[in-house]
PATITI-967469 format. One line per field, with one value per residue (C-alpha): residue number from 0; residue in one letter; chain; y, z negated, x. Coordinates in steps of 0.2 Angstrom, whole numbers. Example, Ala and Ser with C-alpha at 12.3 -4.5 7.8 and 13.67 -1.06 7.14 Angstrom:
! residues 2
n = (0; 1)
res = (a; s)
chain = (A; A)
yy = (-22; -5)
zz = (-39; -36)
xx = (62; 68)
This chain:
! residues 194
n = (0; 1; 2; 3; 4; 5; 6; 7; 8; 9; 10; 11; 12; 13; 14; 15; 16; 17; 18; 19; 20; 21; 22; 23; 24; 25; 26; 27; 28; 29; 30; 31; 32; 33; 34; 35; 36; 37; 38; 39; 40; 41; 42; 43; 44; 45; 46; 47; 48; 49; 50; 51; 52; 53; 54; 55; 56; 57; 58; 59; 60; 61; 62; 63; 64; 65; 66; 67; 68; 69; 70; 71; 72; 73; 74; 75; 76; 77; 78; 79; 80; 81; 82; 83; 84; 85; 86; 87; 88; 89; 90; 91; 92; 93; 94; 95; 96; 97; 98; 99; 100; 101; 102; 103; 104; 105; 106; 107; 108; 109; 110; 111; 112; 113; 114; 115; 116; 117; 118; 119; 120; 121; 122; 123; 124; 125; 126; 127; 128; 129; 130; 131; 132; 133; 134; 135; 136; 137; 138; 139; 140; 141; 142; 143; 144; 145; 146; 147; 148; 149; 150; 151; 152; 153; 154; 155; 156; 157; 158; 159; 160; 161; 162; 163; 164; 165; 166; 167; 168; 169; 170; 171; 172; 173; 174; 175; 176; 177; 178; 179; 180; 181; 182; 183; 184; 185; 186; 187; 188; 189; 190; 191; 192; 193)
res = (x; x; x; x; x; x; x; x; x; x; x; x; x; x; x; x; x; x; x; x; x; x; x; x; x; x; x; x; x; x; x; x; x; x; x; x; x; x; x; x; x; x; x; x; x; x; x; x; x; x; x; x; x; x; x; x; x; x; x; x; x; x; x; x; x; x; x; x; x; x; x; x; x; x; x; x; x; x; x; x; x; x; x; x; x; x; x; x; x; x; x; x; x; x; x; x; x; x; x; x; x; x; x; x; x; x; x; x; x; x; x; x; x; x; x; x; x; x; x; x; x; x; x; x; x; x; x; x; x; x; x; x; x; x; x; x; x; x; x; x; x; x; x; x; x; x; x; x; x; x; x; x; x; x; x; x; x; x; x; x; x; x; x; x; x; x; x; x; x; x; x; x; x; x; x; x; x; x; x; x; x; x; x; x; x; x; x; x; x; x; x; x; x; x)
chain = (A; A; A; A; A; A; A; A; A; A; A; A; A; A; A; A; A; A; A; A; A; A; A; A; A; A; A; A; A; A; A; A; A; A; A; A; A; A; A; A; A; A; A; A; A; A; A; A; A; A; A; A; A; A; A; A; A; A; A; A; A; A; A; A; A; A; A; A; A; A; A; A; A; A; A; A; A; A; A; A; A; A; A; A; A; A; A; A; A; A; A; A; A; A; A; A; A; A; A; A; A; A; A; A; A; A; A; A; A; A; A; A; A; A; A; A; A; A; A; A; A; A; A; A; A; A; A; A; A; A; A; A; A; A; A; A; A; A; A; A; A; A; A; A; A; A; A; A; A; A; A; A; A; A; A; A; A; A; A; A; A; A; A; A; A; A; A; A; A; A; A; A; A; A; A; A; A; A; A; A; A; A; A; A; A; A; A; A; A; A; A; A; A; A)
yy = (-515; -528; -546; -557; -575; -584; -591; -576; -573; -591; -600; -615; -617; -621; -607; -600; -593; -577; -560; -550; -565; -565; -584; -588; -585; -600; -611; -626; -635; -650; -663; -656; -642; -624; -612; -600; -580; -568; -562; -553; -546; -527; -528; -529; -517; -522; -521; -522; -513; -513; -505; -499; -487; -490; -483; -495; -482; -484; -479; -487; -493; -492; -502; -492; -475; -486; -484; -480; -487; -505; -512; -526; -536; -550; -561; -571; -577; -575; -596; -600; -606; -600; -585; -585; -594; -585; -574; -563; -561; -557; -543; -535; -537; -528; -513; -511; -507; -498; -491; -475; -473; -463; -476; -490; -497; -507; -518; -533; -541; -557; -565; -576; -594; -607; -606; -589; -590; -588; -576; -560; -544; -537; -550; -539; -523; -538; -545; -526; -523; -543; -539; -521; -517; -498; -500; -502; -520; -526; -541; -549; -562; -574; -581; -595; -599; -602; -604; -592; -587; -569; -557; -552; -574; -574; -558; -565; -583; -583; -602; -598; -589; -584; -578; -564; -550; -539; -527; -516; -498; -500; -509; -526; -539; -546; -559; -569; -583; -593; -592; -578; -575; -562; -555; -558; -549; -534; -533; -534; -520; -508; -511; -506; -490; -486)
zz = (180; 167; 168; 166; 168; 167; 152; 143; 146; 147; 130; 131; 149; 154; 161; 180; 188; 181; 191; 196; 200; 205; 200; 212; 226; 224; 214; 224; 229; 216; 218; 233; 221; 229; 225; 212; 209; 222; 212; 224; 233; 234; 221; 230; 226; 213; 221; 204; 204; 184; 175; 155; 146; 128; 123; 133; 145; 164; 171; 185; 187; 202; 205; 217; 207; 194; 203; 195; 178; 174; 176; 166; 172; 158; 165; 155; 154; 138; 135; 140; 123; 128; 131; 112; 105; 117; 129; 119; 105; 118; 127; 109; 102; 120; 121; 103; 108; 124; 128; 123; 131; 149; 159; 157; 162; 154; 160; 157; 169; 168; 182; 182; 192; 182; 168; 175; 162; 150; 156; 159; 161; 144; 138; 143; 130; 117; 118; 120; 102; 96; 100; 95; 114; 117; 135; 152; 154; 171; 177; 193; 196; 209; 218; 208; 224; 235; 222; 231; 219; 212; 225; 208; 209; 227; 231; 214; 216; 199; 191; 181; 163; 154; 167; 169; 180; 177; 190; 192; 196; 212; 214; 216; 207; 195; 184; 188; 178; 164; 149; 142; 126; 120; 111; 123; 137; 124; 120; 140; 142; 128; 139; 155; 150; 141)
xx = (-476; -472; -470; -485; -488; -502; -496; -496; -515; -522; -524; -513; -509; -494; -482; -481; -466; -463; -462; -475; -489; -507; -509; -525; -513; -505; -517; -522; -535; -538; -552; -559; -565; -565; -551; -558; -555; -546; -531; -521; -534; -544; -556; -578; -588; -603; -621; -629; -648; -647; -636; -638; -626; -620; -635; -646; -651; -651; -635; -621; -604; -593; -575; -572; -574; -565; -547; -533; -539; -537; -555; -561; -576; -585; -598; -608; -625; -638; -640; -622; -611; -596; -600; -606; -589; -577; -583; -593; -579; -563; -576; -579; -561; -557; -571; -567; -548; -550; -570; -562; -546; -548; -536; -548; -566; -577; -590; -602; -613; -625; -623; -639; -635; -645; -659; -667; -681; -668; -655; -665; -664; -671; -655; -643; -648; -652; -634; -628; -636; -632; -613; -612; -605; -600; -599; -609; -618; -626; -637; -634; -648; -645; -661; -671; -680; -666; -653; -641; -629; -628; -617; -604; -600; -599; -587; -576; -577; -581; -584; -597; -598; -590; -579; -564; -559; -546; -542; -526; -527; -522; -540; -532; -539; -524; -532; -550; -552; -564; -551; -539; -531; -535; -524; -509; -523; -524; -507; -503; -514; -506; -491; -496; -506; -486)
């Protein structure tokens, strides 16, 4: 496998160690926030009930069906900016490089933690269409009620949207964060599928 630092994928961060890093692994506890993301570690499941195609039909998506491919994962939520400035646009420039090619999988989910009235269900085929997507979307409310969190934040210790996974095909999660550049994350991914 090639070399990556977080460098290389965060927009202006400063550089890790290189080698073959998971950066979570060693990230530490600052301002008695939790550790975020699980890089490193066996990729969960998705427990998603909805699932649309490219096509806005009902359909599914499985990580662990996904193995062998490199898996990216965008979460986002309808009413969230950043996920319009930045999230949106590094999903679309990455679907548009790679929704074809048979060693990668592609896969958006709203992951509903605040403003539920906002952030629904029929948003995901709206945003599908808004953004031009060609690949699978999701929607993993959390629980306005009890305000538990979706099951997609929990399993990734995701920080809220608009948020990153990229698994390895080995089913490890290697990267798991908010920002990424994308075109260093393209280019990365050109790399490793030779």
């Amino acid at each position: 496998m090639t070399e990556l630092t977080r460098r290389h994928l965060m927009a202006g961060a400063a550089a890790v160690a290189a080698g073959s890093v998971m950066p979570g692994i060693l990230r530490a506890q600052q301002d008695n926030l939790p550790v975020r993301g699980i890089e490193g570690r066996a990729a969960p499941e998705l427990e998603l009930d909805y699932w649309i195609d490219a096509d806005g039909k009902p359909s599914s998506f499985s990580v662990k069906e996904s193995r062998g491919k490199w898996v990216f994962l965008k979460c986002f939520q309808n009413w969230c900016p950043g996920c319009h400035s930045s999230g949106f646009p590094t999903l679309k420039a990455f679907a548009d490089e790679f929704h074809e090619h048979p060693k990668v999988a592609i896969a958006g989910i709203q992951t509903v933690f605040e403003g539920h009235g906002s952030n629904t269900v029929d948003d995901v085929r709206k945003l599908q269409l808004r953004y031009d997507l060609p690949i699978v979307m999701g929607h993993d409310p959390g629980n306005p009620d009890t305000h538990d969190l979706p099951d997609t934040m929990k399993n990734y210790r995701t920080g809220g949207t608009p948020w990153l996974i990229l698994i390895n095909p080995e089913g490890r999660v290697f990267y798991n964060d908010f920002h990424v550049n994308r075109e260093s994350l393209i280019e990365f991914v050109k790399v490793q599928l030779g």
